[in-house]
N, C-alpha and C positions, 0 to 999 in steps of 0.2 A: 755187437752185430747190428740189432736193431730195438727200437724205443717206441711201444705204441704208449704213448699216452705216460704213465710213471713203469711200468709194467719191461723190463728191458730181458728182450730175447739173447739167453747166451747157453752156454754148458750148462750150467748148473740150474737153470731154470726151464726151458725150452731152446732146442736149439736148432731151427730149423736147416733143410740141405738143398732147398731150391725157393725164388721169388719169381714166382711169375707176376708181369703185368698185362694189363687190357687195357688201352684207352680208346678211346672212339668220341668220333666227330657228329654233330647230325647237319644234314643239308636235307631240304625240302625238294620236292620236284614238281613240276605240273609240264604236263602232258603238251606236247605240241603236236597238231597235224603236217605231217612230211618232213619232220625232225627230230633231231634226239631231244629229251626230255631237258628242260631246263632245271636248271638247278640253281640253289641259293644256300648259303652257307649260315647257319644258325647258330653257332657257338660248340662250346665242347662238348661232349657225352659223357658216358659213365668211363671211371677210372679205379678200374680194380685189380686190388692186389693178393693174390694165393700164393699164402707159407705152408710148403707142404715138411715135416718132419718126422724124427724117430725121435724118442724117449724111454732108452735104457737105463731103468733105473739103480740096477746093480752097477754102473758105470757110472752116468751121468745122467740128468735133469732129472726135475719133481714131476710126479703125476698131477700134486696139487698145483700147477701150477697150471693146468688146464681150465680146474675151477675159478682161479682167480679172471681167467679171461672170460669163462663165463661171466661170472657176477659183473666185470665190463662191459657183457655185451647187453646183460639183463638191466641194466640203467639206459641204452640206448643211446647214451651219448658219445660225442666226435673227440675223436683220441687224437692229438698230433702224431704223425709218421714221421719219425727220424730215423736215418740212418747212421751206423757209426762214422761212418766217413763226415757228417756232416750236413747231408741233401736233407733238404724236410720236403717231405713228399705231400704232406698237406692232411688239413684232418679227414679221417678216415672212423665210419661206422664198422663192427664187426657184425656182417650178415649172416656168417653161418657158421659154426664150427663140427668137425667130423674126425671122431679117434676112431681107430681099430687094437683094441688088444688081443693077444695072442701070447703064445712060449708062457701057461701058467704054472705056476707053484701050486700044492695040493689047496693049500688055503684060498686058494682061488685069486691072489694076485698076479698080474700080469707082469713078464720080464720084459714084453718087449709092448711097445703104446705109437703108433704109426696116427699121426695126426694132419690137419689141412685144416686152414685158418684163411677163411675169404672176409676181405675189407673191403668196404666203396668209400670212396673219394665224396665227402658231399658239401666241404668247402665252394666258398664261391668267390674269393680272393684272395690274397697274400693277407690281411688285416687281419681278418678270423684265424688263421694259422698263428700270428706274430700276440695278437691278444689271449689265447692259451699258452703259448710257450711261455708270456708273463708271466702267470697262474701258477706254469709248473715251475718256473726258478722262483719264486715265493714260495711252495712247497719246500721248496729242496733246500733252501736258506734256513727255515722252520726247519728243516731234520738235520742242518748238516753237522757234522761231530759228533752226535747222535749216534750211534752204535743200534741205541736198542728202537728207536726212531720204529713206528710203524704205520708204514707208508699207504697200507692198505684202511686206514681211518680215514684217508684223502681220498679213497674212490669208494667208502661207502662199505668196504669188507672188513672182517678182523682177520686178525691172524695173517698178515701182510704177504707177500708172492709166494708164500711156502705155507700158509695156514689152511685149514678146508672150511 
């Protein structure tokens, strides 16, 4: 579905059911007497993207795979955005993340984990995007045939997208 960074959104892990985007522009204005305000065109704005999902765990995805994105976001570092189709949307910080659980078992785990994942865009041209995506095929050449391979030593976590 989708690739932040090594971290790849599907069933079994996280699987979100909507992508919203934001992009916005900025232009400047200054003020004229007996006309509309002039404007100037300053380059691009923020470019953000909200995965909002479900994670039923008697079904499908890990809860721990919440935390993994935590410990992402807790390094602060820019994750490349790929889609599975192929679009790289460009690297992206995770700014906020927000679950709700509910439908619990006596033990107090949750059946049902309703989640929203906001990213901003903070690339500043195609080079930074194409210079990570090196990084992570060097990763993935280091894991590949690797079965037991844990991928989450490369972002600084143990116990790799399913560990807590």
């Amino acid at each position: 579905m989708l690739c932040l960074g090594l971290f790849v959104f599907e069933l079994d892990t996280l699987s979100y059911q909507e992508l919203q985007r934001r992009s916005s522009w900025k232009h400047a204005t200054q003020a004229l007497v007996g006309a509309r305000n002039a404007t100037q065109y300053l380059g691009p704005g923020d470019d953000i993207i909200t995965l909002t999902g479900v994670v039923l765990p008697e079904f499908k995805g890990e809860p721990a795979s919440l935390d993994m994105l935590r410990a992402m976001a807790d390094q602060g570092a820019a994750w490349v955005l790929v889609e599975g189709t192929g679009i790289i949307y460009g690297a992206f910080v995770i700014t906020e993340l927000q679950e709700t659980r509910t439908l619990f078992y006596v033990t107090g785990e949750a059946r049902r984990i309703e989640f929203t994942l906001t990213l901003q865009r903070v690339d500043q041209d195609v080079q930074d995007v194409t210079e990570q995506m090196g990084e992570l095929g060097a990763i993935l050449e280091d894991t590949a045939g690797n079965p037991n391979a844990d991928l989450g030593q490369y972002l600084g976590v143990s116990g790799g997208a399913t560990g807590s």
